[in-house]
TORROZA-878356 format. One record per residue (C-alpha): residue number from 0; residue in one letter; x, y, z. Coordinates in Angstrom, 3 decimals. Layout:
<rs>
i / aa / u / v / w
NUM / A / X / Y / Z
...
</rs>
This chain:
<rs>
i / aa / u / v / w
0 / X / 166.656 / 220.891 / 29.125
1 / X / 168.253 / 223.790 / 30.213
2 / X / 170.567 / 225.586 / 27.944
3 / X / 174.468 / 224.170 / 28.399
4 / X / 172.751 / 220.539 / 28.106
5 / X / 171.221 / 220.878 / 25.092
6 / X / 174.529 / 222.569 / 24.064
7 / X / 176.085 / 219.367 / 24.971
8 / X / 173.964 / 217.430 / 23.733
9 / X / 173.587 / 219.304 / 20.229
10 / X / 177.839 / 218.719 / 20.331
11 / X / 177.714 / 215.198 / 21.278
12 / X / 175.558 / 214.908 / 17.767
13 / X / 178.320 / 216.755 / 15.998
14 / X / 181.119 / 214.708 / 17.076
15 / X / 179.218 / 211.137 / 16.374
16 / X / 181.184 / 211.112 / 13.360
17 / X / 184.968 / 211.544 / 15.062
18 / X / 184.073 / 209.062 / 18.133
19 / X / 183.402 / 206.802 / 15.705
20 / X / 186.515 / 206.648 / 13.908
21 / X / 188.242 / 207.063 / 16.612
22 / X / 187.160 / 203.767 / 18.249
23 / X / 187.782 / 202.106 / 14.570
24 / X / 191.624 / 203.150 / 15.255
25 / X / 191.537 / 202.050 / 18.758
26 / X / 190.334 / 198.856 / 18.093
27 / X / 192.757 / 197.912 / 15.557
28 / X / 195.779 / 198.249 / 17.951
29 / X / 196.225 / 195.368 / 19.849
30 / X / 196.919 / 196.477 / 23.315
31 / X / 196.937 / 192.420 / 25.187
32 / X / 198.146 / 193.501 / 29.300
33 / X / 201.786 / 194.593 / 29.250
34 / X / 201.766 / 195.241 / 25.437
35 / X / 199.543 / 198.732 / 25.728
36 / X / 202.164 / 200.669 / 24.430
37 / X / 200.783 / 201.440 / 20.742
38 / X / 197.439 / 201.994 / 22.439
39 / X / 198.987 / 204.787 / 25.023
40 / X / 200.662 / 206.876 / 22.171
41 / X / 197.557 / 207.641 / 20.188
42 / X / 195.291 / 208.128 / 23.149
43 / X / 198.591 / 210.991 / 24.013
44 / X / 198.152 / 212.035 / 20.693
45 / X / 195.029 / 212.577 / 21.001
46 / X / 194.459 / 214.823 / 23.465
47 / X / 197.356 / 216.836 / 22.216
48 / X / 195.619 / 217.204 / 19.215
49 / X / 192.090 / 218.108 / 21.309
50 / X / 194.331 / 220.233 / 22.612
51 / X / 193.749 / 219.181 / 27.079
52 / X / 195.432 / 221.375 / 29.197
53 / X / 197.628 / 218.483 / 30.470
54 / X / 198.472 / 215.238 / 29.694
55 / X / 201.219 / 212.817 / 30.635
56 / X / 202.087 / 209.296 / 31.032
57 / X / 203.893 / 207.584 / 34.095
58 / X / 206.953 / 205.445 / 34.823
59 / X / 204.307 / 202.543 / 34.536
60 / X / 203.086 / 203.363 / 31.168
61 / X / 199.254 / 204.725 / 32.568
62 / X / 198.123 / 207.590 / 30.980
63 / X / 196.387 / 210.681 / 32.403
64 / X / 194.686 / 213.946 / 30.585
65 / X / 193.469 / 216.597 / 32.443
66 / X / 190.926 / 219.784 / 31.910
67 / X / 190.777 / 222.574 / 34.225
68 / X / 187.861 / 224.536 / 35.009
69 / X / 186.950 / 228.379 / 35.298
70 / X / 186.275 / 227.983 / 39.324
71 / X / 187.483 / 225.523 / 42.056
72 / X / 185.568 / 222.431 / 42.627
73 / X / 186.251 / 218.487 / 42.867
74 / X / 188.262 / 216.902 / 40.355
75 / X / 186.087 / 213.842 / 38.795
76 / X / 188.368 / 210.698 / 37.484
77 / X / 186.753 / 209.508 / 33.955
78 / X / 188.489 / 206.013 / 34.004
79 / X / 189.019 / 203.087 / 31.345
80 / X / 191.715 / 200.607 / 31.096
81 / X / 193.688 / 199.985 / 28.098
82 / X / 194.572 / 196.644 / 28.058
83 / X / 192.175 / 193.850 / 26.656
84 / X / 192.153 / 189.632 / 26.643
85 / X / 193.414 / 187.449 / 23.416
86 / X / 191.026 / 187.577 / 20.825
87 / X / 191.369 / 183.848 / 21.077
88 / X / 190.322 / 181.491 / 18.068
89 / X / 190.452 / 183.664 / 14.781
90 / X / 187.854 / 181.377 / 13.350
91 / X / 185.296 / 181.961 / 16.059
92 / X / 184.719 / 185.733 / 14.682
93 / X / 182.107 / 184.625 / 11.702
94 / X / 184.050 / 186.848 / 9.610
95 / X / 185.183 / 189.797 / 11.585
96 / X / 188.661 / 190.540 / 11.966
97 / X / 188.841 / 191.015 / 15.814
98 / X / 191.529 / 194.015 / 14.968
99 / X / 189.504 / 195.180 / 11.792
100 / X / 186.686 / 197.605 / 13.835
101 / X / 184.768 / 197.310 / 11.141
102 / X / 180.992 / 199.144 / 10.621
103 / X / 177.938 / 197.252 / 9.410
104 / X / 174.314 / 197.079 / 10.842
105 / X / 173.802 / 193.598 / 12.993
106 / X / 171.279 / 192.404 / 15.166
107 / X / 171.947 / 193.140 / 18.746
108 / X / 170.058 / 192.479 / 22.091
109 / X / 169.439 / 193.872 / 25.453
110 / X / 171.210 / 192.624 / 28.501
111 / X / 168.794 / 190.289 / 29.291
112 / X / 168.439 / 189.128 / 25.670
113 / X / 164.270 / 189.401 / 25.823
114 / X / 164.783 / 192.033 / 22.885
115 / X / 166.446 / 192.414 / 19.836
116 / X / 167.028 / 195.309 / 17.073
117 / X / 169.021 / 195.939 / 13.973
118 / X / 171.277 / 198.697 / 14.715
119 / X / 174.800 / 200.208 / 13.432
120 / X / 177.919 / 198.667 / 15.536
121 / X / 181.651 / 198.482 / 15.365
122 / X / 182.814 / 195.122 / 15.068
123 / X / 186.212 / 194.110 / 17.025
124 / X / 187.801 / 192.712 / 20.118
125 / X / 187.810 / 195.528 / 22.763
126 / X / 185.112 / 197.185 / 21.427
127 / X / 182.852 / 196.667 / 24.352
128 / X / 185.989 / 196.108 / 26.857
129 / X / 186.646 / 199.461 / 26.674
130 / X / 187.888 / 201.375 / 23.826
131 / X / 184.574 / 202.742 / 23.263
132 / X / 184.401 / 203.870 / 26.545
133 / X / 188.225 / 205.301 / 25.945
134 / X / 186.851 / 207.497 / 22.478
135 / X / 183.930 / 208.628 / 25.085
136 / X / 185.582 / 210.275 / 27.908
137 / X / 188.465 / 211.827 / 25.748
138 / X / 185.459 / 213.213 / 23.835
139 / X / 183.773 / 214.058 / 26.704
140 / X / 187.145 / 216.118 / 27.821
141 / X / 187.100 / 218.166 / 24.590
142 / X / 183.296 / 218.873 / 24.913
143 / X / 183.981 / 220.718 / 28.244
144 / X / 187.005 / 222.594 / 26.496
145 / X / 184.504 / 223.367 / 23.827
146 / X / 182.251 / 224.507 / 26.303
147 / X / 184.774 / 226.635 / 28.091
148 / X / 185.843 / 228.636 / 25.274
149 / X / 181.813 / 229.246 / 24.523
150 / X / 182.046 / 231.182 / 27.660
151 / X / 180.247 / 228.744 / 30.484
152 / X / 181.608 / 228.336 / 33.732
153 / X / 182.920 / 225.329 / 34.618
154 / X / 183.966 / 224.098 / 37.950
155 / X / 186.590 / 222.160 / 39.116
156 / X / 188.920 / 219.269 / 36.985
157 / X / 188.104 / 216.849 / 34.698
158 / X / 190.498 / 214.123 / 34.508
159 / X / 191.030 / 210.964 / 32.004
160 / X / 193.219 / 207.990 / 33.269
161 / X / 193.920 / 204.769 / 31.103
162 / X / 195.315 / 202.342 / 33.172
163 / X / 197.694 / 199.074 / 32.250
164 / X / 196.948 / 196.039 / 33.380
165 / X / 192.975 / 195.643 / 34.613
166 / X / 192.550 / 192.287 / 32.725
167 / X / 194.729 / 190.561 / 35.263
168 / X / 192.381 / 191.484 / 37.836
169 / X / 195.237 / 192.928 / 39.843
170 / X / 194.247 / 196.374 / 40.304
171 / X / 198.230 / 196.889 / 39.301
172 / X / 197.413 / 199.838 / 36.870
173 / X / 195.243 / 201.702 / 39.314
174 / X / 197.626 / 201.059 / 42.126
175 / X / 200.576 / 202.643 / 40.934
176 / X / 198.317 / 205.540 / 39.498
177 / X / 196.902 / 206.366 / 42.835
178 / X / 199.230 / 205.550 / 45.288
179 / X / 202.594 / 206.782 / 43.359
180 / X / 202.076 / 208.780 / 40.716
181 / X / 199.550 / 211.015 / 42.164
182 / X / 201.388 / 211.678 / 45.080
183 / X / 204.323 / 212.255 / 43.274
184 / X / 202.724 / 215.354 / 41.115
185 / X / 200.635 / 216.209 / 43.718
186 / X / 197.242 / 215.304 / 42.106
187 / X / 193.886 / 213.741 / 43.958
188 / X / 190.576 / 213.138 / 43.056
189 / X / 187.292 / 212.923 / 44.476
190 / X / 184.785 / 210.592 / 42.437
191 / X / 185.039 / 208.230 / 39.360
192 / X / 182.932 / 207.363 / 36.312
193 / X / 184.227 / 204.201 / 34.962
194 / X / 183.706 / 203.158 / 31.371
195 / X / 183.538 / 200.083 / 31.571
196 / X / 180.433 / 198.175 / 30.219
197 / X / 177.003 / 199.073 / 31.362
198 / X / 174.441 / 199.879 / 28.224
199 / X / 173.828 / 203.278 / 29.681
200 / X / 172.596 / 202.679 / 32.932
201 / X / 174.368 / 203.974 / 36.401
202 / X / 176.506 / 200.391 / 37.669
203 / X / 176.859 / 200.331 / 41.110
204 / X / 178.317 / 198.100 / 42.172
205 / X / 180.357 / 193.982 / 41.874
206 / X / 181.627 / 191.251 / 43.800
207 / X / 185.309 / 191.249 / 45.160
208 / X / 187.380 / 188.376 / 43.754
209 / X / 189.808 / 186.368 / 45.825
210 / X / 192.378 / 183.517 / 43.732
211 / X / 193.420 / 180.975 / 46.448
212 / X / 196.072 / 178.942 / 46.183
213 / X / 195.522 / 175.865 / 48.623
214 / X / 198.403 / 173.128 / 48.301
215 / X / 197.380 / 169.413 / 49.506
216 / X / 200.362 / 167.880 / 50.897
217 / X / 201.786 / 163.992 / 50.489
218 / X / 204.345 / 161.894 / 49.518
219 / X / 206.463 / 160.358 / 46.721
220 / X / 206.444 / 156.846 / 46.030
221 / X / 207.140 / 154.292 / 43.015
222 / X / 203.761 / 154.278 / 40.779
223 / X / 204.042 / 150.843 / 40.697
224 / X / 203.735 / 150.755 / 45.121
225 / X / 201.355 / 153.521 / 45.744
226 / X / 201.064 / 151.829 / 49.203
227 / X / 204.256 / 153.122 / 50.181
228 / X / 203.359 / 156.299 / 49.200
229 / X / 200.868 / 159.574 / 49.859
230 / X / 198.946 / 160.140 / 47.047
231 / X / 198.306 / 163.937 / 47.508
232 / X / 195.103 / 164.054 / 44.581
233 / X / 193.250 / 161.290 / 46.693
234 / X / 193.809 / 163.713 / 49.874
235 / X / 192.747 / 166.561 / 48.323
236 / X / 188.968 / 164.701 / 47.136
237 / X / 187.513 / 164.937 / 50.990
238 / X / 188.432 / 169.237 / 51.006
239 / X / 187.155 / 169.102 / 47.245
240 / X / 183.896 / 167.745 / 48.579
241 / X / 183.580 / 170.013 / 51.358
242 / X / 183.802 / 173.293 / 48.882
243 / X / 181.413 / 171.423 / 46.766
244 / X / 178.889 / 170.220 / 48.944
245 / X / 179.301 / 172.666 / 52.358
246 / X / 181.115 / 175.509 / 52.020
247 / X / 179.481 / 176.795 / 48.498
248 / X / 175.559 / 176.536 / 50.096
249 / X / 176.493 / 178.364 / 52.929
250 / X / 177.659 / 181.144 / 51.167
251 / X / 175.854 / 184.374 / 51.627
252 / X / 174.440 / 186.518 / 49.320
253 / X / 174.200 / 190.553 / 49.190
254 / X / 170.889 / 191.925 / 48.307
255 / X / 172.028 / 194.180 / 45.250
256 / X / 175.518 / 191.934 / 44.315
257 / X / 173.724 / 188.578 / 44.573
258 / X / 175.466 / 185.479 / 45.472
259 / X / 178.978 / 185.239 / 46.993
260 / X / 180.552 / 181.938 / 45.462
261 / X / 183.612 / 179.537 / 45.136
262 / X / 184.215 / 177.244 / 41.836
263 / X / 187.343 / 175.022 / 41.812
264 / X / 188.864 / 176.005 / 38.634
265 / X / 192.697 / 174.370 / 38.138
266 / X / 194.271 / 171.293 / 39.720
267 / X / 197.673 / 170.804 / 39.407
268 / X / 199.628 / 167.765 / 41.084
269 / X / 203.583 / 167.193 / 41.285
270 / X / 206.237 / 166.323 / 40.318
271 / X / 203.491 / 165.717 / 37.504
272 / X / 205.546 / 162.668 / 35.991
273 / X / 204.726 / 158.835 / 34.750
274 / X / 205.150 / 156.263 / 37.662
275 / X / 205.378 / 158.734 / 40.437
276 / X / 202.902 / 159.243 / 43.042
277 / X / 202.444 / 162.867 / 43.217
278 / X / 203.541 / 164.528 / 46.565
279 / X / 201.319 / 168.191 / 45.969
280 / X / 197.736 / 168.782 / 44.948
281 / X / 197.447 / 172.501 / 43.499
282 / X / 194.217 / 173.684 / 43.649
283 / X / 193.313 / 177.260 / 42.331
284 / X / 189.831 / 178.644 / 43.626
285 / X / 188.405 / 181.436 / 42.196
286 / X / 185.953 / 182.974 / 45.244
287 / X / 183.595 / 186.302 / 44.253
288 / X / 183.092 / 187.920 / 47.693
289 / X / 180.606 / 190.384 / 49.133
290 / X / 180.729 / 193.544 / 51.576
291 / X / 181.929 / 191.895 / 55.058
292 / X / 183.998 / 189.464 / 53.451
293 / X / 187.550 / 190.018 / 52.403
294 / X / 190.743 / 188.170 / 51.492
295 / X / 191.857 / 187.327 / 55.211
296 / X / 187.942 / 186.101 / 55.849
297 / X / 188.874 / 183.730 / 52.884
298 / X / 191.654 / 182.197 / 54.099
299 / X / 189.861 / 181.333 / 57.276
300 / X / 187.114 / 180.031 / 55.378
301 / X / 189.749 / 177.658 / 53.796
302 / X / 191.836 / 177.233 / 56.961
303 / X / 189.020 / 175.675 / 59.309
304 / X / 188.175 / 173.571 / 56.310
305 / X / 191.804 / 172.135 / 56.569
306 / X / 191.737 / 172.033 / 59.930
307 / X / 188.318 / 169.870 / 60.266
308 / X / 190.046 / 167.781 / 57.996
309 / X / 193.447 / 167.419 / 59.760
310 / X / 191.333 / 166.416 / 63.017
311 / X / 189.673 / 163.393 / 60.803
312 / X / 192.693 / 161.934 / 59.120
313 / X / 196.388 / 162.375 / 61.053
314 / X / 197.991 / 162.238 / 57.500
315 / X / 196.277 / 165.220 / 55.709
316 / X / 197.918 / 168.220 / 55.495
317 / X / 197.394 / 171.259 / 53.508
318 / X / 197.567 / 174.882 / 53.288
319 / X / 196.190 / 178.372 / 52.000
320 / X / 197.392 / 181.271 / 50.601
321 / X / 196.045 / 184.272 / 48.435
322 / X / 197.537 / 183.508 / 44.809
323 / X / 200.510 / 186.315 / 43.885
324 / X / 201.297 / 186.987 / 40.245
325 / X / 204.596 / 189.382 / 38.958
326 / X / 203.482 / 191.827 / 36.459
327 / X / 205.416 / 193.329 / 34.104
328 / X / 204.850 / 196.577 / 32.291
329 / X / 205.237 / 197.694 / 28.507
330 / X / 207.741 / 200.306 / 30.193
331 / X / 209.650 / 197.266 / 32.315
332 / X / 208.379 / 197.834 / 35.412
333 / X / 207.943 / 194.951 / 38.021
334 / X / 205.335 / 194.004 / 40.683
335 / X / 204.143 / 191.339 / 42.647
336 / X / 200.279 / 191.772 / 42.929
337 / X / 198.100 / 189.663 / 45.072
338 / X / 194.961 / 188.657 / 43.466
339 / X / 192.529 / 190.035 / 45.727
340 / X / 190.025 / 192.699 / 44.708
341 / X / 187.270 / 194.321 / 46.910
342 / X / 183.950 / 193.942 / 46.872
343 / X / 182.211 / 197.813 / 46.670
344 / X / 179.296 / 199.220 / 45.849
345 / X / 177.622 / 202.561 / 46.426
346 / X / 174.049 / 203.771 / 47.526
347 / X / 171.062 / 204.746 / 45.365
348 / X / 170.639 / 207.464 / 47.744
349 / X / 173.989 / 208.946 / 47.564
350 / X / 174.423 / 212.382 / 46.720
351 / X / 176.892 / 211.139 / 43.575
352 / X / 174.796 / 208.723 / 42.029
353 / X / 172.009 / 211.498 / 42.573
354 / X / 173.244 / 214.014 / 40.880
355 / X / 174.532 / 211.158 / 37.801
356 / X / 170.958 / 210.140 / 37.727
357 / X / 169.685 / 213.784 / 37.422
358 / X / 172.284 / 214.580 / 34.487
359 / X / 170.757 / 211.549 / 32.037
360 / X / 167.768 / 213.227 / 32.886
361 / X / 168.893 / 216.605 / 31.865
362 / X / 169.705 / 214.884 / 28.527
363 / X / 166.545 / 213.221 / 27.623
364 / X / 168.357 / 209.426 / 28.878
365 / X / 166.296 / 207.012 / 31.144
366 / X / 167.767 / 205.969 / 34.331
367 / X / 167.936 / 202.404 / 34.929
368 / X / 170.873 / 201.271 / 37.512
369 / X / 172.961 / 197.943 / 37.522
370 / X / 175.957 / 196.184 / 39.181
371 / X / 178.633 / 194.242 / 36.867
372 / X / 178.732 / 190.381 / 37.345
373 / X / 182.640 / 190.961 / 36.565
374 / X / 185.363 / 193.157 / 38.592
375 / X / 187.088 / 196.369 / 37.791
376 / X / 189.244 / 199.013 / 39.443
377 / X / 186.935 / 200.226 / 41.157
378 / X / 187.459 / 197.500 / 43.721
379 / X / 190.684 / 200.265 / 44.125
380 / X / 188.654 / 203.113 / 44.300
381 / X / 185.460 / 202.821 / 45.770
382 / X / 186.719 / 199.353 / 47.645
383 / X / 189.620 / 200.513 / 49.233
384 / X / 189.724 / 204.454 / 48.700
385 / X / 186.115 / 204.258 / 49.487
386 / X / 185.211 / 207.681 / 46.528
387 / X / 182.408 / 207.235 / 45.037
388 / X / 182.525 / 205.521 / 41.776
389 / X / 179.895 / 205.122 / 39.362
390 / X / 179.979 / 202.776 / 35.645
391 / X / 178.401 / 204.659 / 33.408
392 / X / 179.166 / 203.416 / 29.361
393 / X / 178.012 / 203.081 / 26.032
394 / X / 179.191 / 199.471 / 25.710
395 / X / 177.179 / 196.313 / 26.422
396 / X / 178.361 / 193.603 / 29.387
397 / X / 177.469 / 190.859 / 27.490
398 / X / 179.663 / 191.026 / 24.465
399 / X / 183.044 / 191.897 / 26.503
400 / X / 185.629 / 189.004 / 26.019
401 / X / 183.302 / 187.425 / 23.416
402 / X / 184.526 / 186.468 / 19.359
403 / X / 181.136 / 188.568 / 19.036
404 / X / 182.586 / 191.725 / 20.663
405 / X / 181.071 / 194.942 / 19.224
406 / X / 179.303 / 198.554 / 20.301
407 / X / 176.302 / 199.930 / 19.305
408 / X / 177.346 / 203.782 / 17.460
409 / X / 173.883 / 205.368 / 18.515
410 / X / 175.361 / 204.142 / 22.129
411 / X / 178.084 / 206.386 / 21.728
412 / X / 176.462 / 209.231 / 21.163
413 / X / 174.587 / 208.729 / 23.901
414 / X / 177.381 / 207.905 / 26.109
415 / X / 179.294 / 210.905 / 25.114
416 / X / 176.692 / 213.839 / 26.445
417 / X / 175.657 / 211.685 / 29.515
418 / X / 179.671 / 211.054 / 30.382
419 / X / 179.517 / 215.566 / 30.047
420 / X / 176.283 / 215.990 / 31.872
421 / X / 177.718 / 213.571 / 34.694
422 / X / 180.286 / 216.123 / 35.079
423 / X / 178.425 / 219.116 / 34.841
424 / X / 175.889 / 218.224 / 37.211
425 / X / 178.008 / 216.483 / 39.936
426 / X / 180.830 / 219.145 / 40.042
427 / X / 177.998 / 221.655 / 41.185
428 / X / 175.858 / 218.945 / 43.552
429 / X / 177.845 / 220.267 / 46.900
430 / X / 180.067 / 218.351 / 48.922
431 / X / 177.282 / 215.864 / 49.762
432 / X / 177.938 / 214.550 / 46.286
433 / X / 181.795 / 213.363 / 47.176
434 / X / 180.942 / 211.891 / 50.596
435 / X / 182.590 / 208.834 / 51.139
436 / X / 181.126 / 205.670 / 50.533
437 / X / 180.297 / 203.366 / 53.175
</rs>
């Protein structure tokens, strides 16, 4: 280990204590999508006090913090989002307030849940989804300042984001960040590490997610002569059936993201009322999409389903669209987002996930790689902007929206020099490290 990583990692050890507490006072702010306000002010006020060379939030309520290097070089985005689910069912929590972040040693188990171990964790909803990650990469921030006034050189920008709004699966928060605010103050960047949950290994990777919204058309009539009427539910069974039983085997599946799929997840019929036949079948699909497929491949998946169906039966109609939602900021901000997030994922081979595997190794950490079963912005950044974006995070996948939600504290520590050593190494890879993804 060469000297600046064991400084780092001889820091990281130091500032176990304060990442600690810090996620303790994360976690007991509830910060549900659109309510992240609370959240945003201490994560301001904390890098005030850590003293980053910029910080600011925009007209959407995201926050950014920012620390400048000695010498020019890429600016690397250390993302987490701010907003978490319900905490659902107090009762469900066997004890732990989901807003208490309280400390205790508990028995936790690997990802594939083949091993388990008694280790120290912070209890509390959010704790794996991602206010660990948040106290990680602020941390991570002031380690490089730290660093900096030791004397090292350090190139280019480090820069923390905490976005609004991931849980809807929107990609609203990261949007707006990108596409607005950045231009507006003139800011770019050229590769992400993304907190959210990955138990230390290098993530690669998810599915895209597409929410269709297909609407089975008939008509009205008395409940007590359904003859006289279209009973919309009954036409919608033969398109239910093809999903089921046709579409969903085909499917294909991507060699590292596994198995594209489609699950039928609400039906809704109208008017919805006693002794009326209903005239509209709702049904909202939830389809997880890989490379090559994308929303407008979806709705032609759907669409020749109708239209098989329209040619069988001269009284079914029906049609598709990609589902729409208006979000609503803590600051009062409107937008309609489509729910439709890109599949991504990025090469073993490229020079970014490289030169992150060769930092956990300048550290002492194995390197083990992964792709998320779930979606995050990334589908914005490595999906669409096509930088390379990495997960890389203390926290554990299978404990995110769970009454069980925790984070392991010898994680953290862990998390906090690799999230530094990620920077370090990849800021002086060359340009081959930024390429953009495929």
């Amino acid at each position: 280990m060469t000297d600046i990583y064991t400084k780092v990692s001889q820091l990281a050890k130091q500032l176990k204590p304060e990442i600690v507490k810090f996620t303790q006072e994360l976690i007991k702010i509830p910060s549900i999508s659109g309510q992240e306000q609370d959240l945003a002010e201490v994560l301001l006020n904390k890098m005030a006090e850590l003293k980053y060379d910029d910080f600011f939030r925009d007209d959407l309520g995201n926050i950014v913090g920012i620390i400048k290097g000695t010498e020019p070089g890429p600016t690397i985005m250390y993302n987490s989002h701010m907003d978490h689910v319900s905490p659902g069912n107090y009762s469900n929590w066997e004890g732990y307030d989901p807003y208490g972040g309280k400390i205790d040693i508990c028995e936790i188990s690997n990802q594939e849940k083949t091993l388990t171990e008694l280790t120290e964790c912070i209890h509390g909803r959010a704790a794996s989804d991602v206010k660990a990650g948040h106290a990680c990469q602020i941390y991570a921030g002031f380690i490089l300042l730290k660093l900096r006034d030791m004397g090292y050189k350090i190139k280019g920008n480090f820069m923390y984001t905490g976005v609004v709004q991931e849980e809807p699966a929107s990609l609203i928060g990261m949007t707006y960040l990108i596409d607005k605010t950045f231009k507006e103050k003139g800011l770019d960047y050229d590769a992400v590490v993304s907190s959210e949950a990955t138990s230390l290994k290098l993530y690669l990777g998810h599915r895209g997610h597409v929410d269709l919204l297909v609407t089975v058309y008939g008509r009205t009539s008395h409940g007590s002569a359904p003859w006289l009427g279209v009973n919309a539910v009954y036409k919608a069974m033969p398109l239910i059936s093809k999903i089921k039983d046709e579409l969903y085997p085909a499917l294909p599946r991507d060699e590292d993201l596994g198995q594209a799929s489609i699950s039928l997840n609400v039906i809704e019929c109208l008017p919805g009322e006693l002794a009326i036949v209903p005239d509209r079948c709702i049904l909202t699909i939830d389809r997880r999409t890989i490379p090559g497929e994308d929303a407008a491949f979806v709705k032609q998946e759907m669409d020749n389903l109708i239209n098989e169906l329209s040619l069988i039966d001269p009284e079914f109609k029906a049609d598709a669209k990609v589902k729409s939602t208006i979000e609503r900021s803590y600051t009062g901000i409107e937008l309609e987002a489509k729910r439709d997030m890109n599949p991504w994922k990025i090469s073993k081979e490229h020079g970014f996930t490289i030169a992150c595997a060769e930092a956990l190794k300048e550290v002492g950490q194995e390197v083990k790689f992964g792709y998320w079963d779930f979606g995050t912005d990334g589908s914005k950044t490595a999906g669409i902007d096509k930088k390379p974006t990495i997960g890389y995070s203390p926290m554990q996948e299978q404990y995110a929206h769970t009454p069980y939600d925790k984070v392991r504290t010898d994680y953290m520590e862990k998390g906090l020099e690799g999230n530094v050593a990620i920077f370090l190494k990849a800021t002086g890879a060359g340009k081959d490290a930024f390429n953009l993804i495929d």
